[in-house]
N, CA, C and O atoms as a Maestro MAE file, in Angstrom:
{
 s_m_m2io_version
 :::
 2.0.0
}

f_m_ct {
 s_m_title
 :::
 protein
 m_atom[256] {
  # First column is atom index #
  i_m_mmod_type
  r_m_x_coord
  r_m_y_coord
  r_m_z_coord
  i_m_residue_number
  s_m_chain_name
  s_m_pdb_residue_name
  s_m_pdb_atom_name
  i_m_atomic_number
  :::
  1 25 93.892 85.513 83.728 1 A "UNK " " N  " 7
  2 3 94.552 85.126 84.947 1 A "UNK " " CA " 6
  3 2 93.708 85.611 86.133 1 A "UNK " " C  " 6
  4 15 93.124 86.690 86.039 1 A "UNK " " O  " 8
  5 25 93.619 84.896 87.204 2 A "UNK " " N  " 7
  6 3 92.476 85.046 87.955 2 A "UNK " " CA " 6
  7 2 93.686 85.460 88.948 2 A "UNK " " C  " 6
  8 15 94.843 85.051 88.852 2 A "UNK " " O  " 8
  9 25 93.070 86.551 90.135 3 A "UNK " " N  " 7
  10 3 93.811 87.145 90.858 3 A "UNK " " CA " 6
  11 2 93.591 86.835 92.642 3 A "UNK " " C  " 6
  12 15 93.019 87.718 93.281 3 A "UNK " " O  " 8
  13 25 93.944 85.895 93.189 4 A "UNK " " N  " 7
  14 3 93.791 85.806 94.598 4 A "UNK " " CA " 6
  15 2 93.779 86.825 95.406 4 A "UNK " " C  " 6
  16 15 94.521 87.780 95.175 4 A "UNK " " O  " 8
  17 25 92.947 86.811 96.486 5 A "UNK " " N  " 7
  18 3 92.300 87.782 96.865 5 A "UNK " " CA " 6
  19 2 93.278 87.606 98.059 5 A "UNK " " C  " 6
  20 15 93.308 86.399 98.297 5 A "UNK " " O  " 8
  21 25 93.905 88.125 98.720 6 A "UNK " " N  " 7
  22 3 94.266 88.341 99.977 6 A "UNK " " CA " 6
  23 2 93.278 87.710 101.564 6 A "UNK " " C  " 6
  24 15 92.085 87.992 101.681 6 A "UNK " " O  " 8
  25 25 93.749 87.180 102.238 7 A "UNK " " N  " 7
  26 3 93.276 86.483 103.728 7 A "UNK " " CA " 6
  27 2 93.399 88.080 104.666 7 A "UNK " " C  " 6
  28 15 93.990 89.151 104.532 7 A "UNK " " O  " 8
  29 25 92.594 87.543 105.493 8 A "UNK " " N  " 7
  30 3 92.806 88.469 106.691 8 A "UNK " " CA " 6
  31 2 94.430 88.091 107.387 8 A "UNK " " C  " 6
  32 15 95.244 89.002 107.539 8 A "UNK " " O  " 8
  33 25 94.710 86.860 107.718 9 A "UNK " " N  " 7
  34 3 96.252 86.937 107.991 9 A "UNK " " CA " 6
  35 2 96.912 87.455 106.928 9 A "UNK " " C  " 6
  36 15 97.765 88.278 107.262 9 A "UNK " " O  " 8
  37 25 96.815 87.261 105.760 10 A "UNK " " N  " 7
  38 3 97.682 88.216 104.729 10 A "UNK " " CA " 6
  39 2 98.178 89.674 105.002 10 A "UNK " " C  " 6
  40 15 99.283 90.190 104.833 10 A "UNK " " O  " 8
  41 25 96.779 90.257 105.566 11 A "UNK " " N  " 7
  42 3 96.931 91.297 105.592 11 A "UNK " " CA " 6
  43 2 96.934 91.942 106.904 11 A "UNK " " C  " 6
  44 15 96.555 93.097 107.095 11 A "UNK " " O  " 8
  45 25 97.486 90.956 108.011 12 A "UNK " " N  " 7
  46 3 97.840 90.972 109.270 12 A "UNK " " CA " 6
  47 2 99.195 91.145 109.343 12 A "UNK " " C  " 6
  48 15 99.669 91.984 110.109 12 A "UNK " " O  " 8
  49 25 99.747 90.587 108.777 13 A "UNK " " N  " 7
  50 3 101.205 89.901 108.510 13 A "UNK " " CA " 6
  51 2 101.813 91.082 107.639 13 A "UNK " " C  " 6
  52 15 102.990 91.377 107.846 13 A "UNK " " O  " 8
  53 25 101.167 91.706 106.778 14 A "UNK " " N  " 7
  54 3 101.678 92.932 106.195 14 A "UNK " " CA " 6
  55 2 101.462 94.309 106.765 14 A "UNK " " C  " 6
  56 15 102.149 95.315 106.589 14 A "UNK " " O  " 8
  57 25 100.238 94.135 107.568 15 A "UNK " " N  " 7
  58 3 100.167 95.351 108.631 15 A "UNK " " CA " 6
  59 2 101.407 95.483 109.394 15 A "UNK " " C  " 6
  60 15 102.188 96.429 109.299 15 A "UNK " " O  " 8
  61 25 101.564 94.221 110.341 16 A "UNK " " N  " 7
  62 3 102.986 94.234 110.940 16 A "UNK " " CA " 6
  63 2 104.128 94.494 110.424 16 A "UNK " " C  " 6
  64 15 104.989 95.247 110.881 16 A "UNK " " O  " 8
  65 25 104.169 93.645 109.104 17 A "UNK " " N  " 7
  66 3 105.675 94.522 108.424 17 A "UNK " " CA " 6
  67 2 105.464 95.949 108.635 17 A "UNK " " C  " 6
  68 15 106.114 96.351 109.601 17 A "UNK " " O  " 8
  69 25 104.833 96.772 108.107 18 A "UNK " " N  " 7
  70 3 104.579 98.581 108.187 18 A "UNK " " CA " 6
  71 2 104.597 98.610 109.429 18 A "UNK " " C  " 6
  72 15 105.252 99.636 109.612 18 A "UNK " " O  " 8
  73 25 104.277 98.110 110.709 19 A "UNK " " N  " 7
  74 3 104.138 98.858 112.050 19 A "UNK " " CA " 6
  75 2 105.631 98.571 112.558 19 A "UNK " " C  " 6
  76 15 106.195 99.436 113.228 19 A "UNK " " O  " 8
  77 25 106.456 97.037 112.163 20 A "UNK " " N  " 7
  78 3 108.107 97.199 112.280 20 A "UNK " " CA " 6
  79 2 108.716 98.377 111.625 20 A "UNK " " C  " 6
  80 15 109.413 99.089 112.348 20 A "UNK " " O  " 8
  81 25 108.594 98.666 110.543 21 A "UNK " " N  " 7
  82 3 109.129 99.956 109.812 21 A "UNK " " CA " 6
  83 2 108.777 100.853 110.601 21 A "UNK " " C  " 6
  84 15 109.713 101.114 111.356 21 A "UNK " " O  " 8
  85 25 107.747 101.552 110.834 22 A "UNK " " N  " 7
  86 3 107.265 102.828 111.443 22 A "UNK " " CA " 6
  87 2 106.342 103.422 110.981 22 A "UNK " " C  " 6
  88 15 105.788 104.405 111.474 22 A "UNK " " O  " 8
  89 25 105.936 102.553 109.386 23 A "UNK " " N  " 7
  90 3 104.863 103.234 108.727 23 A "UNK " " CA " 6
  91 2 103.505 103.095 109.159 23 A "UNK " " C  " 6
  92 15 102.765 102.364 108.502 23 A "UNK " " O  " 8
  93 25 103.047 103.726 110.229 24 A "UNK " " N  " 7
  94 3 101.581 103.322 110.891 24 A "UNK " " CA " 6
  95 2 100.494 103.601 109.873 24 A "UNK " " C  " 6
  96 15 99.473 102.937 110.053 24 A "UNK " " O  " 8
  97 25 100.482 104.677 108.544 25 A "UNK " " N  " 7
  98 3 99.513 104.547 108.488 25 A "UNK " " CA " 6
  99 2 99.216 103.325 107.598 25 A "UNK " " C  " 6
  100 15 98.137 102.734 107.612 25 A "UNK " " O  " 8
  101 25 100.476 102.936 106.671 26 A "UNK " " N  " 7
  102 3 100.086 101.360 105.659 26 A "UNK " " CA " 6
  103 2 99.828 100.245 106.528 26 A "UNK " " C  " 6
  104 15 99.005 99.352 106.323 26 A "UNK " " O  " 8
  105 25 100.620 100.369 107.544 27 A "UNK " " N  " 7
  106 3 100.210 99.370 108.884 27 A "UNK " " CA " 6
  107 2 98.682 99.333 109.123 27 A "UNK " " C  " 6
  108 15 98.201 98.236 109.403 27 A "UNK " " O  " 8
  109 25 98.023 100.200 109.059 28 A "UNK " " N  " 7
  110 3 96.393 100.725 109.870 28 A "UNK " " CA " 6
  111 2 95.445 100.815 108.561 28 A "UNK " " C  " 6
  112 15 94.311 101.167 108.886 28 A "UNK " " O  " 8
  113 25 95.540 100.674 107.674 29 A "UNK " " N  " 7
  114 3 95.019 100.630 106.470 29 A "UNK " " CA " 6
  115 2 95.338 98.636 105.815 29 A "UNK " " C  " 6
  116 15 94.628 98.081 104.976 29 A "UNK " " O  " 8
  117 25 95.941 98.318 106.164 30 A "UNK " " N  " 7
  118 3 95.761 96.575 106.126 30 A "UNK " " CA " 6
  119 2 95.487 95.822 107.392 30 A "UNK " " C  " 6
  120 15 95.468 94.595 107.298 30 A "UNK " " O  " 8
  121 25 95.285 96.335 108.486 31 A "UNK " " N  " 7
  122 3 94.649 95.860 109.287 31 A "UNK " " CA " 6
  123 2 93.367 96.451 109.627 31 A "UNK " " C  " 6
  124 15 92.838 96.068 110.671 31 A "UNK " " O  " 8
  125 25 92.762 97.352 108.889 32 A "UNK " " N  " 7
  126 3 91.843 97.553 108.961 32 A "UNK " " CA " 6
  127 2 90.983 97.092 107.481 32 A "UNK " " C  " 6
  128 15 89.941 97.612 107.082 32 A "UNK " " O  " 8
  129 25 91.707 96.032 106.854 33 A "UNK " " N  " 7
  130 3 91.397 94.846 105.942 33 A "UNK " " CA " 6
  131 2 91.236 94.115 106.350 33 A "UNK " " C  " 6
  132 15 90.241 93.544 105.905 33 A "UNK " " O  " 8
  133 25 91.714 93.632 107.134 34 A "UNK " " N  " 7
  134 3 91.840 92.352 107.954 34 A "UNK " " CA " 6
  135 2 90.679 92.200 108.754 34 A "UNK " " C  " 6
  136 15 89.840 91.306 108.647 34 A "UNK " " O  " 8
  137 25 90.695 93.330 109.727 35 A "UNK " " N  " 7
  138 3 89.034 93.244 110.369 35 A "UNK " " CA " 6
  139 2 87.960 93.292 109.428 35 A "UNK " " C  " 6
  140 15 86.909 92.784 109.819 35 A "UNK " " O  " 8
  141 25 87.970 93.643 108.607 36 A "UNK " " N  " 7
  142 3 87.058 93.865 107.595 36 A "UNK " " CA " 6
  143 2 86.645 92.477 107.163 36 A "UNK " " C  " 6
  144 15 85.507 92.226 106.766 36 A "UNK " " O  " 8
  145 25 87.740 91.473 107.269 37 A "UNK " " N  " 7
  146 3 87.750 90.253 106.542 37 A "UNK " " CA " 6
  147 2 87.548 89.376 107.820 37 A "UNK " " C  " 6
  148 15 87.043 88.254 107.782 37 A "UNK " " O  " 8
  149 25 87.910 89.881 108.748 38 A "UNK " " N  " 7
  150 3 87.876 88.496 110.505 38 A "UNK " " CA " 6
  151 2 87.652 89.859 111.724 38 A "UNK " " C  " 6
  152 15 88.591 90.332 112.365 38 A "UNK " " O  " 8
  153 25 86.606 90.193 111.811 39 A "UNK " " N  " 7
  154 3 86.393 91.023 112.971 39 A "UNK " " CA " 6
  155 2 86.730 90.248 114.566 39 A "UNK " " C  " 6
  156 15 87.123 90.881 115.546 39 A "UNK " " O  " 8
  157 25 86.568 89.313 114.550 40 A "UNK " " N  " 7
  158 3 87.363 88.190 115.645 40 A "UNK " " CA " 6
  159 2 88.516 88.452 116.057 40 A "UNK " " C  " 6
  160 15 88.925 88.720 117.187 40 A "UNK " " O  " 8
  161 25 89.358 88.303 114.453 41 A "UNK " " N  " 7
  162 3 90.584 88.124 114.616 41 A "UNK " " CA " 6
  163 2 91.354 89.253 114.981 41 A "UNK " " C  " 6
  164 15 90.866 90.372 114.826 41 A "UNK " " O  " 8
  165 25 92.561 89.104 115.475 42 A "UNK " " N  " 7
  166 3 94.001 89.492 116.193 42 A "UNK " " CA " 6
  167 2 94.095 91.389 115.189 42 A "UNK " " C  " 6
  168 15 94.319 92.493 115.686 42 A "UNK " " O  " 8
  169 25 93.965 91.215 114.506 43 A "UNK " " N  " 7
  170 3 93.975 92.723 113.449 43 A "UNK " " CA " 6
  171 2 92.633 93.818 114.272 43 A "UNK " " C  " 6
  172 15 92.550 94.915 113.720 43 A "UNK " " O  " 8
  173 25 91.785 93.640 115.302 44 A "UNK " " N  " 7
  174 3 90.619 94.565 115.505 44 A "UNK " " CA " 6
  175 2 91.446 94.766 116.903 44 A "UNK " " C  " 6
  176 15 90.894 95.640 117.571 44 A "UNK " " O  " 8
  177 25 92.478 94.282 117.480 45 A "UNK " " N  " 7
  178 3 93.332 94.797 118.125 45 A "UNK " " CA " 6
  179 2 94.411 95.332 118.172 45 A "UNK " " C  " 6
  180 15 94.993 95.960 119.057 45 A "UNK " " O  " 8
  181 25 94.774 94.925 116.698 46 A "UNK " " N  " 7
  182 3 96.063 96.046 116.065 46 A "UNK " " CA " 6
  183 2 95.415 97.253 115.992 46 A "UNK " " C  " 6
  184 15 95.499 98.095 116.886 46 A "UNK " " O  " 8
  185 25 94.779 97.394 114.996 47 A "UNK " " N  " 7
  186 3 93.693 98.828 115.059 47 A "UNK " " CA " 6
  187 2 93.557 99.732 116.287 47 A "UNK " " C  " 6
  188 15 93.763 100.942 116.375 47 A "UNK " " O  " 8
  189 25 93.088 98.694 117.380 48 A "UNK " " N  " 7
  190 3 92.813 99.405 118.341 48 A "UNK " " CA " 6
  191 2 94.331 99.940 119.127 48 A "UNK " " C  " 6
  192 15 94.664 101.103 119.357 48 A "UNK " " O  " 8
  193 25 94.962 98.886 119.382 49 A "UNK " " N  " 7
  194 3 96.434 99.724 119.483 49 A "UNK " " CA " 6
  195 2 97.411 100.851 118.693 49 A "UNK " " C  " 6
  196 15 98.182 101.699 119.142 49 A "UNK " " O  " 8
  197 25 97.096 100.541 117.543 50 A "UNK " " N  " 7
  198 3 97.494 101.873 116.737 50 A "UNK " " CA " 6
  199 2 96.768 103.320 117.034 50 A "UNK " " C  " 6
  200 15 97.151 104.447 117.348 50 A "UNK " " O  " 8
  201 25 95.628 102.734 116.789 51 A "UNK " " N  " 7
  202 3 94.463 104.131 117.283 51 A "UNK " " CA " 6
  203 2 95.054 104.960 118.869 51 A "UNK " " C  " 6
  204 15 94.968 106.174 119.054 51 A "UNK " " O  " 8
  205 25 95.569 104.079 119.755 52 A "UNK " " N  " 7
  206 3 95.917 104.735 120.630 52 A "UNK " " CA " 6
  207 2 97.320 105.569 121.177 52 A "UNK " " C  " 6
  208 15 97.568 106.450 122.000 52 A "UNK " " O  " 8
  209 25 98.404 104.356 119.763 53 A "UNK " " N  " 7
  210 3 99.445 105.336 119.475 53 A "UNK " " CA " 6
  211 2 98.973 106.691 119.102 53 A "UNK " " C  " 6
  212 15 99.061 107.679 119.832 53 A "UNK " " O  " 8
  213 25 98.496 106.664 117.983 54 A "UNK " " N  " 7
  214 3 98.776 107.806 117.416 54 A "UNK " " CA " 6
  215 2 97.518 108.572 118.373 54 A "UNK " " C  " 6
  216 15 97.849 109.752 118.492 54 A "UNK " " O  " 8
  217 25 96.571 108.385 118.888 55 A "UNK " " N  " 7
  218 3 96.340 109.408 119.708 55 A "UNK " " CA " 6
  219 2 97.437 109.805 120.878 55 A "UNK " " C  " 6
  220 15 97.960 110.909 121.028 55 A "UNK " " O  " 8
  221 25 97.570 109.044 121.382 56 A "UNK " " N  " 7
  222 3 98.741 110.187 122.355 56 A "UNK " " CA " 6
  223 2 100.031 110.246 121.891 56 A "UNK " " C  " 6
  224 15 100.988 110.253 122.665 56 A "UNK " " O  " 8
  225 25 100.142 110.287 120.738 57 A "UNK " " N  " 7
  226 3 101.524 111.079 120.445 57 A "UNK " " CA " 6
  227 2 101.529 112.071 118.988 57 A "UNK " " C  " 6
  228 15 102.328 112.868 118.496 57 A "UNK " " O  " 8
  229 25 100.302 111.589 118.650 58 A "UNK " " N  " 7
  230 3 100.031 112.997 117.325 58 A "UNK " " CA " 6
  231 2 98.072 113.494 117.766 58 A "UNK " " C  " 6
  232 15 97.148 113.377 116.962 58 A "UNK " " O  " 8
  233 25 97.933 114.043 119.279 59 A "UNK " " N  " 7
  234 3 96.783 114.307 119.332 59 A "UNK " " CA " 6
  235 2 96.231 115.621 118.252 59 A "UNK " " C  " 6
  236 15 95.044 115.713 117.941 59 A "UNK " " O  " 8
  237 25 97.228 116.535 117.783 60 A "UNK " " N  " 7
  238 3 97.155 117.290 116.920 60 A "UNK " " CA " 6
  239 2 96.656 117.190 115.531 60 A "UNK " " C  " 6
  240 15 96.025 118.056 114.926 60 A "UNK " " O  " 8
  241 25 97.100 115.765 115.006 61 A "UNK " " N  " 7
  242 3 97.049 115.544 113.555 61 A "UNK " " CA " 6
  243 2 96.077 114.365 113.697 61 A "UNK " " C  " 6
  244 15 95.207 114.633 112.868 61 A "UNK " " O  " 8
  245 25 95.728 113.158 114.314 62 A "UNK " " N  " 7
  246 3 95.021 112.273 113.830 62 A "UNK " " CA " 6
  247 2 93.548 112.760 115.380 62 A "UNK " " C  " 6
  248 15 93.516 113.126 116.555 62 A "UNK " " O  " 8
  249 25 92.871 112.504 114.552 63 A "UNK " " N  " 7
  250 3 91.457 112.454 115.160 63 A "UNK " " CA " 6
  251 2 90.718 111.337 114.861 63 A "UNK " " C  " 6
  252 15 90.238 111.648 113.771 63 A "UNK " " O  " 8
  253 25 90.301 110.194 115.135 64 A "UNK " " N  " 7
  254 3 89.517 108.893 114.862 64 A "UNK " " CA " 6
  255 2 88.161 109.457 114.899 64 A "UNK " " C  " 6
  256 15 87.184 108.729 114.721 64 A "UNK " " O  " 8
  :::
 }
 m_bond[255] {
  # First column is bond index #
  i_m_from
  i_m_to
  i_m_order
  :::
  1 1 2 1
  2 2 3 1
  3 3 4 2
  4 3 5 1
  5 5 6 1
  6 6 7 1
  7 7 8 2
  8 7 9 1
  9 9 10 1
  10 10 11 1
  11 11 12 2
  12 11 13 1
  13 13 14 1
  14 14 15 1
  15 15 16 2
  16 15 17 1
  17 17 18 1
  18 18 19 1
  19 19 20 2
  20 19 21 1
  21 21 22 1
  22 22 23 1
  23 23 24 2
  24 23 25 1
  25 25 26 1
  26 26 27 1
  27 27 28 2
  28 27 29 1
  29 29 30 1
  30 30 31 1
  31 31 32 2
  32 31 33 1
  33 33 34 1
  34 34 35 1
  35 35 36 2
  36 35 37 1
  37 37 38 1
  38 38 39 1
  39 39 40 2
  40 39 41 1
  41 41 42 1
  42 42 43 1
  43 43 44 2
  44 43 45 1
  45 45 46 1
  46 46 47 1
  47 47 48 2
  48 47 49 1
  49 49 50 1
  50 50 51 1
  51 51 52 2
  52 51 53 1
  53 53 54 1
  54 54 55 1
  55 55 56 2
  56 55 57 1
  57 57 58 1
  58 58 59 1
  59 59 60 2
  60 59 61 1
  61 61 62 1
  62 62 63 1
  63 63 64 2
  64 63 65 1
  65 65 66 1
  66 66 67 1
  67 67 68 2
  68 67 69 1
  69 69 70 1
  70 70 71 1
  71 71 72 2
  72 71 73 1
  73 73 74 1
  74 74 75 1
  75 75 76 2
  76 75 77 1
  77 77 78 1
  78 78 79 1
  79 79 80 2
  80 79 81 1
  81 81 82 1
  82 82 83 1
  83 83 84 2
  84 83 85 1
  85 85 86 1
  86 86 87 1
  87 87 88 2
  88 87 89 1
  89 89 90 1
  90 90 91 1
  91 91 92 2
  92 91 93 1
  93 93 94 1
  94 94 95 1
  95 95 96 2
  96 95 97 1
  97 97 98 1
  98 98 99 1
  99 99 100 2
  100 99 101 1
  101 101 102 1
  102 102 103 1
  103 103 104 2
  104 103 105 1
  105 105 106 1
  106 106 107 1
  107 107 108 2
  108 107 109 1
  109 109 110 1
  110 110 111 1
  111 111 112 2
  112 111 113 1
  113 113 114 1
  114 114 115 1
  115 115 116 2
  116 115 117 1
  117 117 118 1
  118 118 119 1
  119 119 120 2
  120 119 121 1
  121 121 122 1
  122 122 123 1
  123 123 124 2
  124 123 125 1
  125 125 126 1
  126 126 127 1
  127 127 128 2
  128 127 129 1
  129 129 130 1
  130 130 131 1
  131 131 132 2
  132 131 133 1
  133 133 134 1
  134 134 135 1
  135 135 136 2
  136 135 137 1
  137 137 138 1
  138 138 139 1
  139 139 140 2
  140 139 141 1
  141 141 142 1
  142 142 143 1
  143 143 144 2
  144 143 145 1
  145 145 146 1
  146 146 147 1
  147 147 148 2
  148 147 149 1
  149 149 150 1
  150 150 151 1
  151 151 152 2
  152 151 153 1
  153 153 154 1
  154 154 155 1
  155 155 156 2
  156 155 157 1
  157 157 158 1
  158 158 159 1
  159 159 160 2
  160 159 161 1
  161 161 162 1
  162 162 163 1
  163 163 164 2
  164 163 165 1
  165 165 166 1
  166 166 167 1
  167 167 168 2
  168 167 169 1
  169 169 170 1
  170 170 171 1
  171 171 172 2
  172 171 173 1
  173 173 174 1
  174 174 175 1
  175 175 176 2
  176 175 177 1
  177 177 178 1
  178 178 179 1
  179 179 180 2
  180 179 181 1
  181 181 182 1
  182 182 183 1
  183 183 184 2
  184 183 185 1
  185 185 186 1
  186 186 187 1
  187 187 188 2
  188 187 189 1
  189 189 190 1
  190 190 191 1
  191 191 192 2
  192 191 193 1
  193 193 194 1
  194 194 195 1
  195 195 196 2
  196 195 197 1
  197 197 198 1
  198 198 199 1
  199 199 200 2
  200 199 201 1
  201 201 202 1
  202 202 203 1
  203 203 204 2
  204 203 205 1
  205 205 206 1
  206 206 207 1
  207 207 208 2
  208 207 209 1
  209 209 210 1
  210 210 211 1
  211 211 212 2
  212 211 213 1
  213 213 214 1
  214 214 215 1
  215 215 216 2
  216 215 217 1
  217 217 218 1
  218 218 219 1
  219 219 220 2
  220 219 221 1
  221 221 222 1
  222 222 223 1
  223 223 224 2
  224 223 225 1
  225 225 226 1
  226 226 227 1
  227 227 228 2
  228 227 229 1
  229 229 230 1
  230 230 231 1
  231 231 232 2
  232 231 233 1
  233 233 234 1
  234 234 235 1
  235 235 236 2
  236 235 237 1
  237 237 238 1
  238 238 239 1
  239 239 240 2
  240 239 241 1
  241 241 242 1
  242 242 243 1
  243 243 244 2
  244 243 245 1
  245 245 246 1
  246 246 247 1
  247 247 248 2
  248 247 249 1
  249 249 250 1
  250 250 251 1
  251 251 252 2
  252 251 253 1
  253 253 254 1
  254 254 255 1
  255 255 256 2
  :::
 }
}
């Protein structure tokens, strides 16, 4: 059985589910698939917005 590989919207679309929940980091770990897969695309600005959550509100714990 051959296994389809996931799209960069795939894994745009599932980043967002985790960033509705609250889970930033499964959120930031599939959109940083996504750029990986469409550096263009809409996910190299999720990234970059997450990156700036969690810097100003956990400057303690996350360091980029």
């Amino acid at each position: 059985m051959e296994r389809k590989r996931k799209t960069a919207e795939e894994y745009c679309v599932q980043g967002d589910a985790h960033r509705r929940r609250g889970d930033f980091s499964s959120a930031m770990n599939c959109y940083l698939q996504a750029a990986r897969l469409d550096p263009e695309g809409p996910a190299a600005t999720a990234v970059e917005m997450l990156q700036n959550i969690m810097n100003f509100y956990c400057k303690d714990i996350y360091n980029p």
